[in-house]
Each structure stands twice: as C-alpha cells, then as structure tokens.
N, C-alpha and C positions, 0 to 999 in steps of 0.2 A: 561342349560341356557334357561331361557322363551321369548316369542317374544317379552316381552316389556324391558327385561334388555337389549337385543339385538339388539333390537329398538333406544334404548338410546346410547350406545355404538355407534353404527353406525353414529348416530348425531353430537356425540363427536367428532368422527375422521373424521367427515366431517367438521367441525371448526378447529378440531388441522389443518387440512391439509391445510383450507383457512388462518388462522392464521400465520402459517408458508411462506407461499409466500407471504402475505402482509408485513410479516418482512426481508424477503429477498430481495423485491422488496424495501421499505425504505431505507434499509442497501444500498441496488447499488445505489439507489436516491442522496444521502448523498456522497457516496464514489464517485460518479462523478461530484459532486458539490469541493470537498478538490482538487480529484488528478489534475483536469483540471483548476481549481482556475477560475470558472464560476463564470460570474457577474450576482448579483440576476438580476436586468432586463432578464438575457437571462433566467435563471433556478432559483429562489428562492428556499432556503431551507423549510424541510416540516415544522418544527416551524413555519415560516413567513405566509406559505400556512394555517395553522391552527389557527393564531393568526388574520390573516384578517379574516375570515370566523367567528369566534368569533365577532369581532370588527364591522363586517357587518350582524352579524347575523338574524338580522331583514328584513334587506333587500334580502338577501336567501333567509330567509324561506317565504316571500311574492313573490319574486319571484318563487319559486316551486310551490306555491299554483298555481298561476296562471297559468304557464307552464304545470303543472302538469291538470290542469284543462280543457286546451285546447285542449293536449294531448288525454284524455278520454274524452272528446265531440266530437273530429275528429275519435278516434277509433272505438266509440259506433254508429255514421253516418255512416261508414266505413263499420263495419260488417251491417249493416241493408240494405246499398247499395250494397253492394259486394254481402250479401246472394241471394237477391234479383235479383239481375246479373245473379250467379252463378245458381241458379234453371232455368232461362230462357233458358241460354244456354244447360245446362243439360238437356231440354225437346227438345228444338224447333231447331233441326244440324243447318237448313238455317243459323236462325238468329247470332247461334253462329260463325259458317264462316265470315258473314258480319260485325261483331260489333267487333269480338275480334283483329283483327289487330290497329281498335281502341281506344280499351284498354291498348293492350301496350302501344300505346302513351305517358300515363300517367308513365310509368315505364323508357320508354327512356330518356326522355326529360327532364331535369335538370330541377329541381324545385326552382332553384334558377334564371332561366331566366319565370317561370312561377311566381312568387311571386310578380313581380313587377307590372304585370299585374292584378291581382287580388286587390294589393294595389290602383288600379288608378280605376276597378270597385267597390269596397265594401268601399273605403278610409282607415283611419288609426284606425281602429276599432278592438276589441277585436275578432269579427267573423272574419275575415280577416285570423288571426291565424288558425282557428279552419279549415277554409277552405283549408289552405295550408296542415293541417294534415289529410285530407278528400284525397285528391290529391294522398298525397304520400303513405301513408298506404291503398289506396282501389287494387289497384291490385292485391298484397299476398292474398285476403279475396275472389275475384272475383275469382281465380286460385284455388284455397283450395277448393273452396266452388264446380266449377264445375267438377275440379276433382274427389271429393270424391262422389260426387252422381253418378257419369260416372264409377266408379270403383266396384257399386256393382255387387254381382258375377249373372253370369245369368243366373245358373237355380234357384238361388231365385227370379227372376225378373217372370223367365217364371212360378214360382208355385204361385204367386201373380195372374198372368196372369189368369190361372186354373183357380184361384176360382174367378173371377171375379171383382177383386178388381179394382177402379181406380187410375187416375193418382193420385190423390189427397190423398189418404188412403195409395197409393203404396209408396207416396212421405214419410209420415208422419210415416209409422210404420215401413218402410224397407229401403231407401234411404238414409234420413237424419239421422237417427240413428247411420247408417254404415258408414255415412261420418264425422264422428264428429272428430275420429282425424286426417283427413284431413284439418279438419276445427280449430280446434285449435292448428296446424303445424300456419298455415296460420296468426291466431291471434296471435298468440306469435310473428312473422315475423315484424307483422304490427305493433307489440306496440312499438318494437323498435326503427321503422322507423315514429313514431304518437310522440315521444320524441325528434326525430330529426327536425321532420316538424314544432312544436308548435318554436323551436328555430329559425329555418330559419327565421318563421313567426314573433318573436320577433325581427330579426335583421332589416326588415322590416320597420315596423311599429313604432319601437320605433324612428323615425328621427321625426314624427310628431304626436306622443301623451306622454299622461302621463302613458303609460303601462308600466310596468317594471318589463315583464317575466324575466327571467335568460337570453335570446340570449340579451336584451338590456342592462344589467346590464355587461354581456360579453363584448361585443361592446365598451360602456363607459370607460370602464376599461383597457380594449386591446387600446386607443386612446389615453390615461393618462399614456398607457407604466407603469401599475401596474399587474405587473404579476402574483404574487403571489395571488389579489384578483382575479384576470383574473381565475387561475390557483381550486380556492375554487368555485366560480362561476360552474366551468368545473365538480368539483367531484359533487357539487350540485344534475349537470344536470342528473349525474350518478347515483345516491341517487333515482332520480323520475323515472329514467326509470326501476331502478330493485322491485320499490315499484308496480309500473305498471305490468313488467310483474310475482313479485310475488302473486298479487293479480289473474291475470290470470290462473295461474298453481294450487292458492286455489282453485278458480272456477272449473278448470278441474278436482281435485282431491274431491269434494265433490257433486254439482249439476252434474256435467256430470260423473262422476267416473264410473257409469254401462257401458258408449257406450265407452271412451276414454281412459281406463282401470288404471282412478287414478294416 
C-alpha cells in the first residue's frame, strides 16, 4: 500500500467516523423529541431546524459573512497585539511582572459586563464588534506568544550568545521560530473564543443599528420564541467558527509546516 492510497483511506475513515456520530447524535435528537412528546417551542425537530435555515437562507449566510468578518479582524488585531505583548514580556522580566496581572483582567472579567461599555464609547457600530473580539481572543495570543519564546532551550540561547548575535537576529532565527507552535496552540484558542466575541458583540449592538451578524438574528428569533430558526442561526454560528479555525490549521500546515511540524 503507498502513502497516498493510505492517505486517502485514512480520510475516509475519518468521515465514516464523523459521519457515524452525526447520525447517531440525529437519531437521539429525534428519539427524544417522540419519547418525551417535546413541544417544538422547547426542541424542534431537525426538519424544522433545516427547513428554516433554508427559508432564511439569505439572511445566514449574510449574517456569517458579517460575523464571520468581525470574527477575523478581532483575531488578526489580536495576534499582532498579543505577539507584540508577548515579545515585550519575553525580553524585559520587569515589565512583564507589572503588566501581566493586567492582562489577565481581560481573561477574568466577563465580556459580557465589558461589552456594554464599549457600546456606549465606540456607539452601535460595526467596529464595536470587532473590538469586543480583540478583548476576548488577545490573551490566549499574549500567553502563547510569551511562553514559547521563554521556552527555548538555553544552551541554544547561550550558542547564539557565543557568536555574538543580538536580541533582534536571536529573536528572528531562534526564538520565534521555536515558539511557533506555542503560538498556534494559542491561535487555534482565540479563534474560537474571536467567534464567540463577534456574537456577544452582535447581541449588542444590534438593539440600535441595522447589523445583522448571526448573535442579532439569534436574539430576534430567541424573543419571537422561534426555535428552530433560533436553533439554524446556532449551527450557522458553528459552520463560521470551524471555517475559521479550518483555515488556521491550512495555514499551520503549509506557511508554518517547517517550525509547527504540519
């Protein structure tokens, strides 16, 4: 057998197996809709959940763009601040003692009592969104990032050292190289949490504009006690976040494949 029929094989039965729990998980769907004689308000059947999704199709898939949109402008700020963080601290112990207590801040504190506030400086604005997923995805990215540079090993630090290399040469051919899949632990983390935040941000916002990410389409829907669209809305939200961090793991498996080993 050659690596690429075996390659294929392996793909296969990594679908039959996804395949398989997607129909089992249906099948219980279903089976506890009959035995418990659940009212669709509490649980719609998945026809219903599939037939609005259809019916609203337009307004999904406008809503993902957006969502989806917000999403990867808060991730893409996210990593450029976080990296940016994360080298500071990985050079300079002081600063990172002093700043990093708070940064957690940003991890503890419920982004959902931080979003109102942001609503009332930036108003009901489409960056509004982008900031609240700036918020909640920068600290996996800031953590990632000064860990993996603080992790490389030291006697390559001290053979850098030897030949007189500086920080800045030490950073670029030795450091961040060896931190990469530190750093995209970290991004995979945050795009999850960059999918969550663009929705908080929609729940938001949409009381006073005409946005209409998936969290406002949510919200509407959840208040009209329409579940099943409520319900298509939700796998939407699911749909953008695995495109998000499938695109990640392309990236790690092509551009970074040498340091993050594919």
């Amino acid at each position: 057998m050659n690596l690429v029929e075996a390659s294929w094989r392996t793909r296969m039965g990594n679908v039959l197996s996804v395949s398989v729990v997607a129909m089992v998980l249906l099948l219980a769907w279903e089976a506890t809709i009959f035995l418990g004689d659940i009212h669709p308000v509490l649980l719609p059947h998945s026809y219903q959940v599939l037939g609005d999704a259809w019916q609203h199709r337009s307004q999904l898939g406008w809503g993902c763009v957006l969502t989806g949109w917000a999403a990867l402008l808060g991730l893409v700020c996210s990593v450029a601040i976080g990296t940016t963080i994360g080298i500071l601290f990985s050079h300079f112990r002081s600063l990172r003692i002093g700043f990093f207590p708070y940064v957690m801040f940003l991890q503890t504190v419920p982004i959902i009592g931080i979003a109102p506030l942001l609503v009332t400086w930036s108003g009901y604005q489409f960056r509004t969104v982008v900031y609240v997923v700036v918020i909640i995805s920068l600290f996996p990215i800031i953590n990632s990032v000064t860990t993996g540079l603080m992790a490389t090993e030291p006697q390559l630090n001290d053979l850098f050292r030897i030949y007189r290399a500086g920080r800045l040469k030490t950073l670029y051919k030795l450091r961040f190289p060896a931190a990469i899949p530190y750093i995209m632990v970290g991004i995979r983390t945050a795009a999850g949490l960059a999918v969550i935040g663009a929705i908080v941000g929609d729940f938001f916002i949409g009381f006073g504009s005409q946005h209409d990410g998936l969290g406002t389409l949510m919200l509407s829907w959840l208040n009209q006690q329409r579940t099943a669209s409520l319900m298509a809305a939700m796998f939407a939200s699911a749909v953008v976040g695995l495109v998000l961090y499938g695109a990640i793991n392309l990236l790690s498996a092509t551009v970074l494949r040498r340091w993050s080993g594919g």
